[in-house]
C-alpha angles and dihedrals in degrees: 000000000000124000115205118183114137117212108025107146087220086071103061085050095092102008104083094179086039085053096042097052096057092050094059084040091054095052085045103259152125127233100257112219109218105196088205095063101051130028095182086062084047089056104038109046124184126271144166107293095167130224108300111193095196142041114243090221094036103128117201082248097059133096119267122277110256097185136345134241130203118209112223098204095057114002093249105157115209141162119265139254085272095062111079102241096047098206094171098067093035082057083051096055099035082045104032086212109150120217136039127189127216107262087196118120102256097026137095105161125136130213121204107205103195082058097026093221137141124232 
């Protein structure tokens, strides 16, 4: 089951690059990449992921996606920080793979997670 409700400010709580893009959003801008800051974006640039309806690790017990995240590195498609089992970060650490893009209609931001930076 996916929620889908843009905007709410519970969202951002947990979800820093989540946070952070609708910040810039709501000031009217775009995460700016800056190659020299971070070689995994570099590395990693956005592409079309789709749009995915469901999270590959989601069990019936668990609490209800929020939003979904596509890894970059492999295609694993998990929920996001804002979903309480977070299986999109969890992905990023078991994996160590770096970045993840936004899998929401409308965006196409990435967060690196070893330098915790938008792109």
């Amino acid at each position: 089951m996916l929620r889908r409700h843009r905007g709410d400010p519970d969202d951002e709580r947990h979800d820093k690059p989540l946070r952070l893009f609708r910040q810039l959003a709501r000031s009217g801008q775009l995460p700016v990449y800056q190659p020299e800051l971070c070689g995994h974006l570099n590395e990693a640039p956005a592409r079309d992921v789709d749009h995915p309806t469901t999270c590959e690790d989601h069990l019936p017990t668990d609490e209800p996606v929020v939003h979904l995240r596509v890894c970059l590195t492999c295609g694993h498609v998990g929920c996001c920080d804002s979903s309480v089992p977070r299986h999109a970060t969890k992905h990023a650490h078991a994996t160590s793979h770096p970045v993840i893009q936004s899998a929401e209609v409308g965006e196409s931001w990435r967060w690196c997670y070893p330098d915790e930076l938008l792109g």
